[in-house]
C-alpha positions in Angstrom: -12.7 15.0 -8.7 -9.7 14.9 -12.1 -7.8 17.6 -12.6 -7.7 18.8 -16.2 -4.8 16.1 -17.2 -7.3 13.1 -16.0 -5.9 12.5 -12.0 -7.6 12.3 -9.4 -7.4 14.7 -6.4 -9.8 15.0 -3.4 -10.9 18.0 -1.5 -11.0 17.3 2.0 -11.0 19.2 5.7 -8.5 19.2 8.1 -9.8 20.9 11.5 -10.8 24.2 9.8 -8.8 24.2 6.8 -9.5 22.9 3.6 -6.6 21.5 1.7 -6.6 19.6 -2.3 -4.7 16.0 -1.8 -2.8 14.8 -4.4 -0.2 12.0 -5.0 3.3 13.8 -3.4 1.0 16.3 -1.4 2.8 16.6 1.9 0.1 17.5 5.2 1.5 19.8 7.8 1.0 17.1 10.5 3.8 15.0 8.3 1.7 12.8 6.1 2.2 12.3 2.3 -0.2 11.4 -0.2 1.2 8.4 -2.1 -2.0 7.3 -4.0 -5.5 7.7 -5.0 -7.7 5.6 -6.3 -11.7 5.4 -6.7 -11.7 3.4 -3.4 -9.2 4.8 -1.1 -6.3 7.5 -0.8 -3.4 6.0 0.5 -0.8 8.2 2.9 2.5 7.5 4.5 4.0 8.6 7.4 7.8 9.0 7.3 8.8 9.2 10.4 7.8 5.8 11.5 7.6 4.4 7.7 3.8 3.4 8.5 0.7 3.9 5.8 -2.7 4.4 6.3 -5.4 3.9 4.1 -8.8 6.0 3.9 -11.7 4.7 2.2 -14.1 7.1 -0.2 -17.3 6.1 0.2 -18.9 5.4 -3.1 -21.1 8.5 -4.7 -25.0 7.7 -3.8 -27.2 6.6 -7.0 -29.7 9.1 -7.4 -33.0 7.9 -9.1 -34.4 9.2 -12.3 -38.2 9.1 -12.8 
């Protein structure tokens, strides 16, 4: 999803909680969201300066007859 300026920003579930990532958004389990793209959302993890990356799968194409 874009916010209203244009940048991206993903809804997604932690356990039962629902939280909006955004570049700078800090998780309580001590990730950071550094970047999203159309492809992935990148996060990094201070405390042992590692990053994971998550892929978004792309949106299915829906067939218009």
């Amino acid at each position: 999803m874009r916010d209203p300026a244009g940048a991206l920003i993903i809804y997604a579930a932690l356990g039962n909680e629902t939280v909006i990532l955004a570049p700078g958004t800090e998780l309580a389990n001590g990730y950071r969201v550094v970047k999203i793209t159309d492809q992935s959302v990148e996060l990094l993890y201070p405390a042992l300066n590692t990053t994971a990356r998550l892929q978004i799968p792309a949106a299915p194409a829906f067939e218009v007859r």
